[in-house]
MARTIFI-252613 format. One record per residue (C-alpha): residue number from 1; residue in three letters; x, y, z. Coordinates in Angstrom, 2 decimals, m for minus. Layout:
<tinus>
TINU num residuo      px      py      pz
TINU NUM     ALA       X       Y       Z
...
</tinus>
This chain:
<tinus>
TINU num residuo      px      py      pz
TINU   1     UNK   26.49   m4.95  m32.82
TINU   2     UNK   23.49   m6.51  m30.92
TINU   3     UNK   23.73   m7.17  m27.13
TINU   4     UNK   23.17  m10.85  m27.96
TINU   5     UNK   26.84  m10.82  m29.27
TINU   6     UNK   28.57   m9.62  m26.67
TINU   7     UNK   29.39  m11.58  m23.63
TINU   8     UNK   27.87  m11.57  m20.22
TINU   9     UNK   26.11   m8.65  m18.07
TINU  10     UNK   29.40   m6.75  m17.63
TINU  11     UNK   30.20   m6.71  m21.83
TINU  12     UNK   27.06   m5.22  m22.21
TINU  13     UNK   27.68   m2.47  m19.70
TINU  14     UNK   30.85   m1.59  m20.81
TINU  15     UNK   29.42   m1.51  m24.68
TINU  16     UNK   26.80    0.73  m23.43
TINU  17     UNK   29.19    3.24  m21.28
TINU  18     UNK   30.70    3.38  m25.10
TINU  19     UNK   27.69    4.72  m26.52
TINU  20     UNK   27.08    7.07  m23.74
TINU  21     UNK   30.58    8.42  m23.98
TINU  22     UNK   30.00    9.27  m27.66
TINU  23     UNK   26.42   10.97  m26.44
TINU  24     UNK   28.18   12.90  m23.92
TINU  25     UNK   30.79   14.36  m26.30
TINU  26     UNK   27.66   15.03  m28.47
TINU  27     UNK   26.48   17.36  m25.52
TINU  28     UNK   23.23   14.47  m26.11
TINU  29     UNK   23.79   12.83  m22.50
TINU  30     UNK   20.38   12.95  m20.66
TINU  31     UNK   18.56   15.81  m22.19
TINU  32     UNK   16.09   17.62  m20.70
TINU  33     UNK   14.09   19.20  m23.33
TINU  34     UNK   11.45   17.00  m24.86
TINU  35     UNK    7.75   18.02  m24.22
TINU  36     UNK    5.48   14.79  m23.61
TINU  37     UNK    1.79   15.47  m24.56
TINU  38     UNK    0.44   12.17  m24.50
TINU  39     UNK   m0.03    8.46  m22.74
TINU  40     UNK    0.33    5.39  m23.90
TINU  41     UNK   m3.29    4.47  m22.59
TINU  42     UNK   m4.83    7.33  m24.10
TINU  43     UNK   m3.68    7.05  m27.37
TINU  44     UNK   m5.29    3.17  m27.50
TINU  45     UNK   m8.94    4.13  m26.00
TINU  46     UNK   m9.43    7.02  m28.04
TINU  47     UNK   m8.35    5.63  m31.37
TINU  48     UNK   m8.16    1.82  m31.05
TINU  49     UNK  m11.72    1.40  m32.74
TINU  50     UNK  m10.63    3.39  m35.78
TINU  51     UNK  m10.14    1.94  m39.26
TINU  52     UNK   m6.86    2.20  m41.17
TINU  53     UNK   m9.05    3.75  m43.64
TINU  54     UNK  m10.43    5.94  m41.01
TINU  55     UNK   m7.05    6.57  m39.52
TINU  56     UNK   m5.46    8.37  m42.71
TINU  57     UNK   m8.35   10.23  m43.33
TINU  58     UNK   m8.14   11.46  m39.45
TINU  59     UNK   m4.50   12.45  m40.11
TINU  60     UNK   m3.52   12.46  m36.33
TINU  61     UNK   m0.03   13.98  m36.98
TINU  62     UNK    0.30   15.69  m33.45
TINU  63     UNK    1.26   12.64  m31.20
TINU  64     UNK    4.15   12.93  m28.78
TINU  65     UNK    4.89   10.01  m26.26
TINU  66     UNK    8.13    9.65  m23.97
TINU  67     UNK    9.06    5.90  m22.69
TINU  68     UNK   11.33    3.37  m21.84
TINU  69     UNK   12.39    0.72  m25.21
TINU  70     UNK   11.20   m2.72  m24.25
TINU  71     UNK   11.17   m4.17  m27.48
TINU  72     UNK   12.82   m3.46  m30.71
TINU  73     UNK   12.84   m5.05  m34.08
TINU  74     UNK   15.90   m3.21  m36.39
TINU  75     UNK   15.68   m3.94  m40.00
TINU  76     UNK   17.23   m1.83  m42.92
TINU  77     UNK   15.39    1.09  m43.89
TINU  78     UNK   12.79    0.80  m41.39
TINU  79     UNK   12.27   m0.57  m37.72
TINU  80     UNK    9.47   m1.18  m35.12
TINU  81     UNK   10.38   m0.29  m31.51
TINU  82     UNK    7.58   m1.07  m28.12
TINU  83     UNK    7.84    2.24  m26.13
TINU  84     UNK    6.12    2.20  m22.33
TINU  85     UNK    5.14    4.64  m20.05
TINU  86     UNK    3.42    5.39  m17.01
TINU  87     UNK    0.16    3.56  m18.47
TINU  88     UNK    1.05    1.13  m20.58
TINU  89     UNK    3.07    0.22  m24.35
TINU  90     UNK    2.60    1.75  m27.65
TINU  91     UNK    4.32    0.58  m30.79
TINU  92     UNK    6.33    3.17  m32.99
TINU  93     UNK    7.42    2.65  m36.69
TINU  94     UNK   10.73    4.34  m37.75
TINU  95     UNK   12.07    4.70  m41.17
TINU  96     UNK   14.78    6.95  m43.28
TINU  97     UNK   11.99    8.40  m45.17
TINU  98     UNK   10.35    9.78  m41.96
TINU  99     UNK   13.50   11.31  m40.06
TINU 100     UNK   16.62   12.07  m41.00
TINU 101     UNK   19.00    9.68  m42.18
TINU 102     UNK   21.63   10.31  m39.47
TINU 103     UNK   19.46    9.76  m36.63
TINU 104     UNK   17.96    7.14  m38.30
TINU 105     UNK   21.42    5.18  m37.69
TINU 106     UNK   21.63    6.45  m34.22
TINU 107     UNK   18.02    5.23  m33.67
TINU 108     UNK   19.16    1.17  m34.50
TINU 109     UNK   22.30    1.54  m31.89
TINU 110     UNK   20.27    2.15  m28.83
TINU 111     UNK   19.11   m0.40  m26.72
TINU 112     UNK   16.07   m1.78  m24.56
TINU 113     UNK   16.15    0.02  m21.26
TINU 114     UNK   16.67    3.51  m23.44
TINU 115     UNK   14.36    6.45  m22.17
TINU 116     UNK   13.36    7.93  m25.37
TINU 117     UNK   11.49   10.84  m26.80
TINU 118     UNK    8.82   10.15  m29.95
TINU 119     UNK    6.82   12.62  m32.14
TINU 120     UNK    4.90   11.79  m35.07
TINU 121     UNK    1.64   10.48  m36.45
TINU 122     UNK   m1.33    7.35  m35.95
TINU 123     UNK   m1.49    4.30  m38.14
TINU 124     UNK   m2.45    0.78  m38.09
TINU 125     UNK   m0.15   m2.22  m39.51
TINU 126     UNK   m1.05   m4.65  m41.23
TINU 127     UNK   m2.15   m6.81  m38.32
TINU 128     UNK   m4.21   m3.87  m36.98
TINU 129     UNK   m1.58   m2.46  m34.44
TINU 130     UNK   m2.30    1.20  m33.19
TINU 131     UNK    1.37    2.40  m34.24
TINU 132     UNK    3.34    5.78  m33.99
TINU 133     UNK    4.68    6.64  m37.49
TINU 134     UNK    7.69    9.04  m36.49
TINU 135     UNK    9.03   11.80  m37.92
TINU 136     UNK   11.23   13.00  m35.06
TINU 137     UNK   12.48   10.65  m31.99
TINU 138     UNK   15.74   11.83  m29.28
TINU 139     UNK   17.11    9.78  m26.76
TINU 140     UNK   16.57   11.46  m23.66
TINU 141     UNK   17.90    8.95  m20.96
TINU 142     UNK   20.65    6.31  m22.04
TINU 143     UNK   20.14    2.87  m19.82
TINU 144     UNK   23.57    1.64  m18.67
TINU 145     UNK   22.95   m1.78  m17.15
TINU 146     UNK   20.22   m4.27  m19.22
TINU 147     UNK   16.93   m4.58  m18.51
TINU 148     UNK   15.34   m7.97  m16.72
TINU 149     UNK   15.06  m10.90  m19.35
TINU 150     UNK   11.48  m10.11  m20.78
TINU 151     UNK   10.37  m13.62  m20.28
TINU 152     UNK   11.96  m14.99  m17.15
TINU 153     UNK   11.49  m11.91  m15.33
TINU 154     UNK   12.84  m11.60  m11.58
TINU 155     UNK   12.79  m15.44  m10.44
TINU 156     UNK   14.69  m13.62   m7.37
TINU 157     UNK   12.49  m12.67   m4.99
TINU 158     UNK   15.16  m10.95   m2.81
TINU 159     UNK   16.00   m8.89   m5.65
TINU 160     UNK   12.29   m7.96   m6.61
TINU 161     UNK   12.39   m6.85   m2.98
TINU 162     UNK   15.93   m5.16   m3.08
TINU 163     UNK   15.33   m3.47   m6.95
TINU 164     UNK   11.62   m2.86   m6.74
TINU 165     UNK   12.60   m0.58   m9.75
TINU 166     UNK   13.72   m3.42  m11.80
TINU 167     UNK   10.07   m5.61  m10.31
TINU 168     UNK    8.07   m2.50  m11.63
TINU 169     UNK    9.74   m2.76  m15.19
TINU 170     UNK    9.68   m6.45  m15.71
TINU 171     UNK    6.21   m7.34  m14.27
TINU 172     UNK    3.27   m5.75  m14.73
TINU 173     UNK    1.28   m7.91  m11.99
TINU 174     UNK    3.84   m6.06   m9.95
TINU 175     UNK    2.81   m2.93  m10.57
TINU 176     UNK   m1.13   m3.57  m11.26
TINU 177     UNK   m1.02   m4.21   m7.45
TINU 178     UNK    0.26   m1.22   m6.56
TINU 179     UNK   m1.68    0.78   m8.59
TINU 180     UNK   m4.56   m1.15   m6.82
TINU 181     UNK   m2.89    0.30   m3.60
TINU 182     UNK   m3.36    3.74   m4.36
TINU 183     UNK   m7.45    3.12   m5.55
TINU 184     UNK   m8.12    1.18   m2.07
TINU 185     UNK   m6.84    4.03   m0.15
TINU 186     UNK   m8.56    6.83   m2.52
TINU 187     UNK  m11.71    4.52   m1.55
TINU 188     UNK  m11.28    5.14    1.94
TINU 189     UNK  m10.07    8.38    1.92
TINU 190     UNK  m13.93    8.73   m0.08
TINU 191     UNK  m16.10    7.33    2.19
TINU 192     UNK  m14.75    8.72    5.31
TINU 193     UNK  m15.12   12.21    3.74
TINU 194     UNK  m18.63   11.62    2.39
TINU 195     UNK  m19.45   11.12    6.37
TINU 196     UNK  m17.89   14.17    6.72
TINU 197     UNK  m14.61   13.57    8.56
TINU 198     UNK  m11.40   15.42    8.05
TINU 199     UNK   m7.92   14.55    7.53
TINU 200     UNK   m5.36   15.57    9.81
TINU 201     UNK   m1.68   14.78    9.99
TINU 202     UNK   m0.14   14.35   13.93
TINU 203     UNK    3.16   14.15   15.21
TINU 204     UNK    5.04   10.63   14.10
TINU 205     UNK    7.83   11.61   16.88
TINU 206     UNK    6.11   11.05   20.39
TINU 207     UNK    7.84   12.43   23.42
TINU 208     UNK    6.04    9.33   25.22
TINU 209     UNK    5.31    5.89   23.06
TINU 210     UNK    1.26    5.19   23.37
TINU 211     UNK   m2.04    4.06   21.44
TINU 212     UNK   m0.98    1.02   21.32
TINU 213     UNK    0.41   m2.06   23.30
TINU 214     UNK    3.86   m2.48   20.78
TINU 215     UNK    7.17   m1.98   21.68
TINU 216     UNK    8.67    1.51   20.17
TINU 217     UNK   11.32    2.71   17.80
TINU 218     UNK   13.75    5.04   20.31
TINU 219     UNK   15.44    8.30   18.31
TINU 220     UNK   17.75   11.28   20.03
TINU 221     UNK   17.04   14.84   19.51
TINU 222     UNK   20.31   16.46   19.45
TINU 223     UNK   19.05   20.27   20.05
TINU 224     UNK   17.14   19.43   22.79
TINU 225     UNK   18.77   16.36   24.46
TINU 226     UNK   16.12   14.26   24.79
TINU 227     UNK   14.63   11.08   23.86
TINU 228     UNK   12.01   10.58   21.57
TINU 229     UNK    9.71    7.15   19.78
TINU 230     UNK    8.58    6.76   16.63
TINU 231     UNK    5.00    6.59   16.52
TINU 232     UNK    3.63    3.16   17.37
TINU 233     UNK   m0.38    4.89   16.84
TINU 234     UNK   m1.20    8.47   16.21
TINU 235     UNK   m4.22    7.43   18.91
TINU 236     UNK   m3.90    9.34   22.08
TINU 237     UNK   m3.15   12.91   19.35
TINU 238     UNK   m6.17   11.98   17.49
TINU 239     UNK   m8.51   11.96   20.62
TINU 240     UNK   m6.88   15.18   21.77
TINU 241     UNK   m8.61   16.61   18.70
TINU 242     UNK  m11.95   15.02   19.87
TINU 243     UNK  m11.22   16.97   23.29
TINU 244     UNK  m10.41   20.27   20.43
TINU 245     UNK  m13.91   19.73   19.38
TINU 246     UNK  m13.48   17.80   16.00
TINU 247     UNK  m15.77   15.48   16.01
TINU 248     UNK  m14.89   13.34   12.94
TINU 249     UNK  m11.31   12.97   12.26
TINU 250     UNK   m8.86   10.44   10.60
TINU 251     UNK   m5.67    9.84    9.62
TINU 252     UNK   m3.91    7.60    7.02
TINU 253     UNK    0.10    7.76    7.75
TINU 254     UNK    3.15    5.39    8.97
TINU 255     UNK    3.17    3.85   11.79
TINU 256     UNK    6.62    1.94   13.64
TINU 257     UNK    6.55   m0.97   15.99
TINU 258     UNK   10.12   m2.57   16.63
TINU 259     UNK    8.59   m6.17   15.85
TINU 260     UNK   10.07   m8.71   13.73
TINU 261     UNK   10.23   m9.44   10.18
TINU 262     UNK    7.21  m12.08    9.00
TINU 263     UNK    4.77  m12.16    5.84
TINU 264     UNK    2.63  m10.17    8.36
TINU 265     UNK    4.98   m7.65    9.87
TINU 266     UNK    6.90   m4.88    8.61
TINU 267     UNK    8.17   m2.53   10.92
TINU 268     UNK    7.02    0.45    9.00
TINU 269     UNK    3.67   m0.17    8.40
TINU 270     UNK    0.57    2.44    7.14
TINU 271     UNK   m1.88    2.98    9.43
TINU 272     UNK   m5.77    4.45    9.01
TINU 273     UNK   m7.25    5.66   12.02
TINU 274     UNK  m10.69    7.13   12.64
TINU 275     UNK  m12.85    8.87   15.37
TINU 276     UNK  m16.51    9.85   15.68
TINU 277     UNK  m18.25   11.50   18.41
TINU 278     UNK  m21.88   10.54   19.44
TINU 279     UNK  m21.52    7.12   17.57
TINU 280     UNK  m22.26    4.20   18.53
TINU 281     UNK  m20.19    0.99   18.21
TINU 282     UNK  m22.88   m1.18   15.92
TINU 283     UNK  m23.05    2.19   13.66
TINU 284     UNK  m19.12    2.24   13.33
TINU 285     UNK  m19.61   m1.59   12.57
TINU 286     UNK  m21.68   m0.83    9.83
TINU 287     UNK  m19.54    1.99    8.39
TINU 288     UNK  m16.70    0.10    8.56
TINU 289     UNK  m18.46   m2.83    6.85
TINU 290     UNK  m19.57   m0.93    4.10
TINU 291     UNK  m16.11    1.17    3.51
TINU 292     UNK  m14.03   m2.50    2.86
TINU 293     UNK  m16.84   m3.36    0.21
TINU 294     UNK  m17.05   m0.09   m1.36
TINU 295     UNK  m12.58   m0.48   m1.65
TINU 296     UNK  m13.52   m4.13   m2.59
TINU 297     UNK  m15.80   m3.10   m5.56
TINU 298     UNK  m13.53   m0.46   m6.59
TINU 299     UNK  m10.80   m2.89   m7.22
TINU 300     UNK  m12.36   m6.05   m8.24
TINU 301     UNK  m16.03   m5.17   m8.99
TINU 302     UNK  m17.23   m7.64   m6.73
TINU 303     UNK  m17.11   m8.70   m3.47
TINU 304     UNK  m16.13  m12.41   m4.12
TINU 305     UNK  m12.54  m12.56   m3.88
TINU 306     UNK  m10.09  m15.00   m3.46
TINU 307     UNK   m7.24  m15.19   m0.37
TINU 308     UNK   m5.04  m17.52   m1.47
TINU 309     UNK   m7.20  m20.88   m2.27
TINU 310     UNK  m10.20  m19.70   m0.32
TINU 311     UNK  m12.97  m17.78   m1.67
TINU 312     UNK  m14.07  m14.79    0.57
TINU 313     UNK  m17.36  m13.59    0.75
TINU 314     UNK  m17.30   m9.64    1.54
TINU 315     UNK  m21.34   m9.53    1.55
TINU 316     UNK  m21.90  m11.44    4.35
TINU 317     UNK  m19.75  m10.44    7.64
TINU 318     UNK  m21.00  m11.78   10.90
TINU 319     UNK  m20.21  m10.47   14.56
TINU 320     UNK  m19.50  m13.42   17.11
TINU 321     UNK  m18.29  m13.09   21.11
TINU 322     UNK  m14.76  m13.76   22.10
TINU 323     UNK  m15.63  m16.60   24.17
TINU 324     UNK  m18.15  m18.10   22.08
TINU 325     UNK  m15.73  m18.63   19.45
TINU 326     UNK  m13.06  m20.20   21.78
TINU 327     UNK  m15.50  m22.42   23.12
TINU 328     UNK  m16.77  m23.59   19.41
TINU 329     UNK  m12.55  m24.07   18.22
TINU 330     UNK  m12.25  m26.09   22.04
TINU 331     UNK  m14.72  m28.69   22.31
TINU 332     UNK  m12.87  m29.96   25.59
TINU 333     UNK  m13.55  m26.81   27.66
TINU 334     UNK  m16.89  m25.83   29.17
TINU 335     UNK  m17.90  m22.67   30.00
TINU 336     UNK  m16.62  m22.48   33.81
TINU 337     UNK  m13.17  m23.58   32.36
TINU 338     UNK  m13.08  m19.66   29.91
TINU 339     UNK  m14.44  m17.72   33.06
TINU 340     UNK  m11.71  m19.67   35.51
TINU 341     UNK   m9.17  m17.42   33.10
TINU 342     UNK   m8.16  m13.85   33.52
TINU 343     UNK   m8.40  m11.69   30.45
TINU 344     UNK   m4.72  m12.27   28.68
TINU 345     UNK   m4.83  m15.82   29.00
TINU 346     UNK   m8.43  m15.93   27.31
TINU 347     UNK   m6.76  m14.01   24.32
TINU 348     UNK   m3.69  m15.88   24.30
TINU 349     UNK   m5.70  m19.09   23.63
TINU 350     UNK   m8.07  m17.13   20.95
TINU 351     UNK   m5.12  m16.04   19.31
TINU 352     UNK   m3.54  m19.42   19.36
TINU 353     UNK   m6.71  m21.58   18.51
TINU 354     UNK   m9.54  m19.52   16.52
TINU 355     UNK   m7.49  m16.66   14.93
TINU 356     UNK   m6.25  m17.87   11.79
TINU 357     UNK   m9.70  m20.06   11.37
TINU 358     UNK  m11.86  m16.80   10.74
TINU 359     UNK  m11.88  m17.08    6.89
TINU 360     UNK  m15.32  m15.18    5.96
TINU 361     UNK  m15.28  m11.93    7.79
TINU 362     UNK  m16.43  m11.74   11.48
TINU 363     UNK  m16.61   m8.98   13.88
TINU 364     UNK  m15.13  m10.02   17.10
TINU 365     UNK  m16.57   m8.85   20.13
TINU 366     UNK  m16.58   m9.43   23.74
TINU 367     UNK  m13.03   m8.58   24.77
TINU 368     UNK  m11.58   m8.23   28.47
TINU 369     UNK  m10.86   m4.77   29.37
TINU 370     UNK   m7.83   m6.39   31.10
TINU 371     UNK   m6.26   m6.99   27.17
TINU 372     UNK   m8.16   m3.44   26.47
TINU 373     UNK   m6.18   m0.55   27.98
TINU 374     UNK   m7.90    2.62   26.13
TINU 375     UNK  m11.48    0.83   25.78
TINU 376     UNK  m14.88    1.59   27.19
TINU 377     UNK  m16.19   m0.43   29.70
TINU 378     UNK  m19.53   m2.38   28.89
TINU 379     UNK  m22.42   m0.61   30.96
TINU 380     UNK  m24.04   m4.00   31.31
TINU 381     UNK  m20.60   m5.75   31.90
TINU 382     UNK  m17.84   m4.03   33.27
TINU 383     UNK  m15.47   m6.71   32.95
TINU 384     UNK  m15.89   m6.46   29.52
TINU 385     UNK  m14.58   m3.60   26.61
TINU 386     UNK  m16.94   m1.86   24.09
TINU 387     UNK  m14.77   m3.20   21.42
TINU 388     UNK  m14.67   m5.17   18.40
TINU 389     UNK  m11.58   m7.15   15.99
TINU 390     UNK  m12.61   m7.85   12.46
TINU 391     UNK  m10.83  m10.70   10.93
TINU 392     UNK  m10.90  m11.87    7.15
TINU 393     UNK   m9.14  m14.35    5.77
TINU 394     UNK   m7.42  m15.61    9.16
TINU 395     UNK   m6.01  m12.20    9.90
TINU 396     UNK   m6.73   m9.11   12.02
TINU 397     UNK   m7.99   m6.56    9.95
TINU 398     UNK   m9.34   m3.92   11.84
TINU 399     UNK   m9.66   m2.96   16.06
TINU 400     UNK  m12.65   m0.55   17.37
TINU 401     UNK  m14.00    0.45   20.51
TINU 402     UNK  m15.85    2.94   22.45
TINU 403     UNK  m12.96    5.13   23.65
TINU 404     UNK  m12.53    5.43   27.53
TINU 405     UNK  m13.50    9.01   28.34
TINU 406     UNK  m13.40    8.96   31.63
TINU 407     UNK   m9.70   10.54   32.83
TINU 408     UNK   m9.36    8.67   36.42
TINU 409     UNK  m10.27    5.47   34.96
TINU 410     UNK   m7.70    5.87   32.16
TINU 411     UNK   m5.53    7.18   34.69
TINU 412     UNK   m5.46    4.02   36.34
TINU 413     UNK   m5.59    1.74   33.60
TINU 414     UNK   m1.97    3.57   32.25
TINU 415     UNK   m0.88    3.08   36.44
TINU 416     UNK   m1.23   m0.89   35.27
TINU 417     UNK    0.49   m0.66   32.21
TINU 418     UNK    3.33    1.16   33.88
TINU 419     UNK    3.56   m2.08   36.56
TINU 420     UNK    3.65   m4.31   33.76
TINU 421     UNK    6.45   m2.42   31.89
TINU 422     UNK    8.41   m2.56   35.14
TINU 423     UNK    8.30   m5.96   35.61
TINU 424     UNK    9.17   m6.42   32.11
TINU 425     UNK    6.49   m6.05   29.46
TINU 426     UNK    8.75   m4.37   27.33
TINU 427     UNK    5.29   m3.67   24.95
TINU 428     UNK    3.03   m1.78   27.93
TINU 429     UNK    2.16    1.48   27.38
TINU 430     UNK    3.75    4.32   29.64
TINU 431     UNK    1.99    6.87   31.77
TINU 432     UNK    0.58   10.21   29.74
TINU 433     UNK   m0.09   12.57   31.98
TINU 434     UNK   m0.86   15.18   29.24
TINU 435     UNK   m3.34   13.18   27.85
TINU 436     UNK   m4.99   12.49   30.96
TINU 437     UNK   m5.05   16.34   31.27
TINU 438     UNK   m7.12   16.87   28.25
TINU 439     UNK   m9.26   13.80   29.16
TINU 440     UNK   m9.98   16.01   31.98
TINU 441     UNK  m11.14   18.62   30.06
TINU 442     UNK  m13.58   16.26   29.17
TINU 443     UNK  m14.16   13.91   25.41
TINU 444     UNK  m17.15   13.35   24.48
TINU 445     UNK  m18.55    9.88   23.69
TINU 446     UNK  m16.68    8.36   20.51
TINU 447     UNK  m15.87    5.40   18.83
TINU 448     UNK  m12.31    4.97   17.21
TINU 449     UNK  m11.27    2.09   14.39
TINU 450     UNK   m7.63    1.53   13.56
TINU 451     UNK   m7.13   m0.43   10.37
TINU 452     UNK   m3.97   m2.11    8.81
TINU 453     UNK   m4.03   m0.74    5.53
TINU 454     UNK   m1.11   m3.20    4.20
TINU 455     UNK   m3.34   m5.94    5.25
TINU 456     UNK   m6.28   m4.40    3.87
TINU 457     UNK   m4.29   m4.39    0.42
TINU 458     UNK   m3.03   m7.98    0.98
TINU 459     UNK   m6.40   m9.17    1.32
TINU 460     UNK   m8.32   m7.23   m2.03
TINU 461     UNK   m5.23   m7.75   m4.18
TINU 462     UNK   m5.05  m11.50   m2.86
TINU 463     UNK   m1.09  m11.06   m2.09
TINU 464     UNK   m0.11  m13.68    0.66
TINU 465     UNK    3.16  m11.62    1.64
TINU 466     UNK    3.01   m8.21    3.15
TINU 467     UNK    6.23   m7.18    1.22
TINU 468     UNK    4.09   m7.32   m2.11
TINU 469     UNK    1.97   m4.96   m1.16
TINU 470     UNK    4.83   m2.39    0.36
TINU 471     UNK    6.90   m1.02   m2.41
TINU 472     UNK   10.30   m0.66   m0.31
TINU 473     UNK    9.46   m3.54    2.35
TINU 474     UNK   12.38   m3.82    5.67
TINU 475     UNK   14.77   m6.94    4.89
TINU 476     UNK   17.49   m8.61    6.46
TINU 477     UNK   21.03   m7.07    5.70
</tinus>
């Protein structure tokens, strides 16, 4: 009986609880013994420009692919069945004159959604499809509930969200980007080790939240009766290791702010950090530059993409001060008006007014060290941070500065962060003592870059939602 004839999603479970019942008492139920040699992908580069000629002369009789059905055609004595895997769909011809007659029969009674074991040998139809002539073929999982329509897909988005299982099955835009994921992080896991960094993994429970100005995740260990945070930045353990005497180091791991939900925000979110000693900023400008175009390239093999209906040219960035740009977005303010304002209110109206205009990337510079709690001061300008925000495509992408090195003026740059918390700032940082400690012990000289790597992904893959880009993205119950 085909699944067309039997009514609604909860017929077509029960029929296929049926068949599994009958596999069970079999002893066939989800067996564990099939030996996959091959991929899907494979298989089509290295014979796809063979003849059928060519083919049966070859005599490529070793083949062995494992897969999930997604499309079957059952005729009499012979049937045509798509099988994909991991890298993509490979047709396979079955027939009673290839395997036994028996499992012939069973073959026709499973269904799409069916994890399934092939063996056999290459051929090309008659409309010159690379095909899988079998001579053996188990059923190694049985799928109880249907797949996704194969045309309309997931029209839920909640549910794409919710089942990303289901997403990855039905749509393979879906999982393109996410493959994409994984070659943009390779990429800059590359070209910070061809400058000769090294990875290191630091603590994502922090006996005090810091690195950042975000307001914390708060946990309870039991054994030792204390509170802990969830990392909002593995900064302040990074720059330890610069004290340690590693003078290149980086990190690519979660980070947690308690923030809100958005298109923008998830509260889980992967971060990559990365610190040099003896740098300078304009050189970690560069580098930075250059390792976005080198993901770009690797991705897209250009750097001309498109963000949403805009095209974004990754060969041309430009740096531009703070103020500069404020004044440019508000034509009714003069000079004296932006140095009449102290340093949050500046960002607060470059947030408000210029942010989401910076299309083509731009390095930000010029930032307050009010807004700038772990920054450098400017030798020339103390008032102002050795720091820089790059922006593409109306969003922050990445945040560098020269790190503050010197322990008594972090010391009391964390003594105004503690004020602010107490009067309510429920995102200021709190006092480290241990890291001013080790600051005291003296850093040398370095520049650090933290970089969004979901919206690093959002921009190359051209997703608009940050919950596209994050396979298991935070929802609302």
């Amino acid at each position: 009986m085909s699944e067309e004839n039997i009514g609604g999603e909860e017929g077509l479970i029960e029929e296929r609880r049926k068949k599994l019942e009958i596999l069970r008492s079999n002893k066939k139920a989800y067996v564990n013994d099939f030996s996959k040699e091959h991929y899907a992908e494979d298989i089509h580069k290295k014979n796809k420009s063979f003849s059928k000629e060519e083919l049966v002369e070859k005599n490529i009789d070793n083949i062995s692919v494992a897969g999930r059905i997604v499309l079957m055609r059952v005729m009499g004595n012979a049937s045509f069945a798509t099988v994909r895997d991991s890298s993509g769909d490979i047709q396979i011809y079955v027939s009673k004159n290839t395997v036994d007659e028996d499992l012939y029969n069973d073959f026709k009674t499973w269904d799409l959604g069916d994890i399934i074991g092939v063996k056999g040998k290459l051929f090309k139809t008659r409309t010159d499809e690379l095909t899988i002539e079998a001579n053996h073929v188990v059923l190694i999982t049985k799928s109880i509930r249907p797949m996704p329509d194969k045309f309309k897909g997931l029209s839920d988005i909640e549910t794409r969200y919710r089942q990303r299982y289901l997403d990855l099955m039905s749509n393979d835009e879906s999982k393109s980007v996410f493959i994409n994921r994984t070659k943009i992080i390779e990429s800059v896991r590359d070209s910070l080790k061809k400058r000769n960094f090294i990875e290191v993994e630091t603590p994502m429970m922090h006996p005090i939240p810091g690195g950042a100005v975000a307001r914390p995740f708060v946990t309870k260990h039991n054994a030792l009766d204390r509170e802990l945070f969830l990392r909002i930045a593995p900064e302040l353990y990074l720059k330890r290791l610069l004290v340690g005497g590693f003078e290149r180091v980086f990190e690519i791991n979660r980070s947690f702010r308690n923030e809100g939900l958005s298109t923008r925000h998830n509260p889980e979110f992967t971060m990559l950090e990365y610190y040099e000693a003896f740098t300078s900023l304009e050189k970690t400008i560069e580098f930075t530059e250059n390792m976005i175009k080198s993901a770009s390239e690797e991705v897209n093999n250009s750097l001309k993409i498109m963000w949403g209906d805009d095209e974004i040219d990754l060969s041309n960035f430009r740096k531009s001060n703070l103020s500069d740009l404020v004044l440019e977005e508000n034509k009714n303010l003069t000079q004296g008006d932006i140095d009449k304002l102290d340093g949050k209110e500046l960002l607060e109206l470059f947030e408000s007014s210029v942010e989401d205009k910076l299309i083509q990337p731009t390095f930000v510079i010029g930032y307050p060290v009010e807004v700038s709690p772990l920054s450098r001061r400017n030798n020339d300008n103390p008032n102002i941070a050795d720091r820089f925000e790059l922006f593409i495509g109306g969003k922050e992408i990445a945040n560098g500065f020269c790190e503050l090195n010197d322990p008594d003026d972090q010391a009391e740059r964390f003594k105004e962060q503690v004020k602010a918390k107490d009067t309510g700032d429920k995102e200021a940082m709190s006092y480290d003592e241990d890291y001013i400690t080790a600051l005291e012990h003296g850093m040398p000289p370095a520049v650090g870059v933290g970089i969004g790597v979901d919206r690093l992904v959002m921009l190359i893959t051209n997703q608009t939602s940050i919950r596209d880009v994050l396979l298991f993205p935070q929802l609302k119950s």
